[in-house]
C-alpha positions, 0 to 999 in steps of 0.5 A: 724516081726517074727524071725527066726533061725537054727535048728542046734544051740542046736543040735551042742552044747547040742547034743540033737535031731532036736525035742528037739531043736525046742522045746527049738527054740519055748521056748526062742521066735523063731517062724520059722527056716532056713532050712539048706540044707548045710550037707555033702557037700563037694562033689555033689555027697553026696547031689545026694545020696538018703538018703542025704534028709532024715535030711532036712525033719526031721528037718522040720518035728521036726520044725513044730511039735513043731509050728515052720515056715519053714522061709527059707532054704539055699542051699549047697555053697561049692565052691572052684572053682575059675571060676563060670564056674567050679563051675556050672559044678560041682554043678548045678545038685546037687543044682537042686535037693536040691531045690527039696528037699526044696520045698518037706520040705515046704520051699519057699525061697532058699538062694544060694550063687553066684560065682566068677571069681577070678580077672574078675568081667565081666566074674563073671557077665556074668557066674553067668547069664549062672549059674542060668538061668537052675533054672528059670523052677525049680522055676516056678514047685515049686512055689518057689523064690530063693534069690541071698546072697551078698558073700564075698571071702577069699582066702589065709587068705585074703579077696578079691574082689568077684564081687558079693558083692554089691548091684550093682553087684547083682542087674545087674545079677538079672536084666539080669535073668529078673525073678520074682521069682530070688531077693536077701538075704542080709547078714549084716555081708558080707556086713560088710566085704566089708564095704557096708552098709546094709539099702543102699542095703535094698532100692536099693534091694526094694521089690526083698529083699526076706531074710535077714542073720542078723550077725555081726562082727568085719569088717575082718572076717566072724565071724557070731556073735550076733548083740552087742555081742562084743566091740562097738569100734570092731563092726562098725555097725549102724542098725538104717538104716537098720531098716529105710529101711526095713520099708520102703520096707515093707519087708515081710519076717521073721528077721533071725539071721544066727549067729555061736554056734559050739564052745559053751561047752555042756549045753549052748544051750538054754543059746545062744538061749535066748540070740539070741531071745531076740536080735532078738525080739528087733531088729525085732520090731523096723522094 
């Protein structure tokens, strides 16, 4: 299995170019990069503008100019609504267009996040059904396939019920949608949070799996470190199962490490990238 990460690592750390930091990317072991399409997005308005594309295709540009695949993108999340209602209004259009976006950088799996309804787990359900049916022609003209990522929710220095955190809940919105190209992306360390345990998810979500956020953390916080970076009694993950169940599923896609780096000093970049390929490169073959 081919393992992947973000561009972004070595360029926050060692503020070096999207170039520099795919060559150091292919160096430590990286064979593709998820794609982000998450900058400067605290308004719509900024994702709409029309240079706001140019850093998605440098950085996929830089990433194949160095050998590197496009695994997989993730779209912008901002969402500090709190009715999936709202947040459509505001964010569908702009989504729309960074899907388009995607697919001009060469990416054919976008990660979008789901929303919820604080305290109204039918609403949350029902909502998020209306909110993705408009991208279902959009997949379809980009040939692409959109992955529906397990979230938790924080509010108030706390985490809270998001109805869209289990394999169960996302499983009715995507079987409702009754699209091929709409599946999932499980993130390990979401369902971490929540206490589900990722190989469940893997077999119930079978062959809908379509990207995987591979992290961990220490059960409360949305940490996004490396897998057996910390304390084994503060890390309660086993991912023997996990392993188990993407054999099983004959899950295609690249194993891809969404982990944190922004508060490593400068010169520590290509340190973390060989670190986080090596745990990496051990996890993904025992698939």
């Amino acid at each position: 299995m081919k393992i992947s990460t973000s561009l972004d690592h070595v360029m926050k750390i060692d503020k070096v170019s999207a170039r520099e930091s795919a060559k150091i990317m292919k160096k430590v072991g990286f064979q593709g990069i998820d794609l982000a399409l998450c900058h400067d997005m605290s308004d719509p308005a900024n994702v709409l503008a029309p240079h706001w594309a140019d850093r998605v295709y440098e950085d996929a540009d830089a990433a194949r100019a160095e050998g590197l695949e496009i695994a997989q993108c993730h779209l912008p999340y901002e969402c500090p609504q709190d009715t999936v209602h709202e947040y459509a209004e505001v964010w569908t259009e702009a989504l729309i267009h960074s899907l388009g976006v995607a697919h001009n950088a060469g990416a054919k799996i976008a990660v979008i996040h789901p929303a919820t309804c604080i305290g109204d787990p039918e609403a949350t359900h029902r909502e998020n059904v209306e909110f993705f049916k408009p991208f279902i022609p959009y997949l379809e003209k980009y040939d692409m396939q959109l992955a529906i990522e397990n979230v938790f929710i924080r509010r108030n220095a706390k985490n809270i019920e998001s109805y869209v955190g289990s394999a169960p809940e996302l499983m009715a919105i995507v079987s409702e949608l009754n699209c091929d190209r709409i599946g999932f992306c499980l993130d390990t360390g979401h369902a971490n949070i929540y206490r589900h345990k990722p190989g469940e998810m893997v077999q119930a979500f079978g062959k809908k799996l379509f990207a995987l956020h591979v992290n961990s953390n220490c059960s409360t916080i949305d940490e996004h470190l490396i897998p057996g970076i910390i304390l084994p009694w503060c890390e309660k993950m086993n991912y023997d199962p996990f392993y188990e169940a993407l054999r099983e599923i004959e899950f295609p896609g690249f194993f891809n490490m969404e982990i944190s780096s922004t508060a490593l000093p400068k010169g520590c970049g290509e340190a973390y990238l060989t670190i986080a390929a090596a745990v990496a490169r051990q996890m993904a073959d025992k698939v």
